[in-house]
N, C-alpha and C positions, 0 to 999 in steps of 0.2 A: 515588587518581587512576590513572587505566589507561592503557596506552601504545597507541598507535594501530593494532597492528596487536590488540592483542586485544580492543580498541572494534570493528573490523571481522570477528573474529571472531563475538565477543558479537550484532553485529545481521545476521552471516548465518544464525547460529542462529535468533533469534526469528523471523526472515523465513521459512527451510521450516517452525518451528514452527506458526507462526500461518496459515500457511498449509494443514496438514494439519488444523489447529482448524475453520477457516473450513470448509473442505471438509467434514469430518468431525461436530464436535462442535454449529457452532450452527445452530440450528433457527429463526432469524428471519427471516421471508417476505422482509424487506425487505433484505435482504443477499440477492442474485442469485451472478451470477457476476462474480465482482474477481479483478482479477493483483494482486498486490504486486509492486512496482516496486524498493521499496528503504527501507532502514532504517535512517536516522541515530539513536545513540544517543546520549545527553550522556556527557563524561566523568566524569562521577559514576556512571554507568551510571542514576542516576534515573529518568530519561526516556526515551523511547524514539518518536519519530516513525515513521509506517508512512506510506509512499505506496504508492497503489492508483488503477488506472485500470478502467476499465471499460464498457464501451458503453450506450450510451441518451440518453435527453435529462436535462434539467435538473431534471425534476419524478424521475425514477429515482433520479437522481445524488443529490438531498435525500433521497429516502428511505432509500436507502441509507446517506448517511453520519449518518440519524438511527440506523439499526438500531447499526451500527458502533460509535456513541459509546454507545449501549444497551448494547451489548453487550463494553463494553470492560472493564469490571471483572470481566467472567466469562473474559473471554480472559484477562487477568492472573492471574488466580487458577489457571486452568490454565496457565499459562504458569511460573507458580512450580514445580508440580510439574515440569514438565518441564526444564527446567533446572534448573544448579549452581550457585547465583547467592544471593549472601545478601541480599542485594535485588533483587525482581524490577520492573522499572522500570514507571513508568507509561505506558498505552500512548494515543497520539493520533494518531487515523487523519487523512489529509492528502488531497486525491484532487490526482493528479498528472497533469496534461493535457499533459503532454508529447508521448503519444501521438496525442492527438487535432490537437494542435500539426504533430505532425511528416506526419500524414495530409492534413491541411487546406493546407501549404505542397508538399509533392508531388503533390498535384492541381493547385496554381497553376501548378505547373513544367510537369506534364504539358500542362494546358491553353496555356500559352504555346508551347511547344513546338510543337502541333498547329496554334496559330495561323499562327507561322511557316512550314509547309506549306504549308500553304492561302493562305497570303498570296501 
């Protein structure tokens, strides 16, 4: 059992990792450009949740998180290398629309705003 600040440790690790992987190592058309957002790890370290946002529509967003779940045993497998970890957790991509959330509700604001003006 890990104490919580080295669970936070643990998945801000995998988080720049996976992210220089992403960038770097995988070569699947269907994986564009994603942010990671954030990494909740279980406390067993087993696990390992990856949120990632990323622009486009709905048909992008599925292919994408088909490449991801494709390609998620090959990120683990390099992910072991790269850290010091005697288990390297399983990893389950998540897409995190918070972004998209937070863009979509400051337009509302914006446009109510402007109404007000003009009113």
């Amino acid at each position: 059992m890990a104490n919580s600040q080295r669970l936070r440790r643990v998945a801000d690790q995998i988080q720049r990792e996976l992210s220089g992987l992403l960038r770097a190592e995988l070569k699947d058309p269907r994986v564009g450009m994603i942010t990671l957002t954030g990494v909740e790890v279980s406390p067993d370290l087993g696990h390992a949740k990856v949120f990632f946002t990323m622009l486009g529509d709905a048909e992008a967003l599925a292919r994408t998180e088909a490449g991801l779940k494709r390609a998620a045993g090959f990120l683990r497998v390099e992910l072991g290398h790269r850290l010091k970890l005697r288990v390297t957790p399983e990893i389950r991509f998540v897409h995190d629309a918070s972004v998209e959330r937070g863009v979509r509700l400051s337009k509302l604001i914006d446009d109510a705003v402007a109404g007000k003006k003009d009113g």
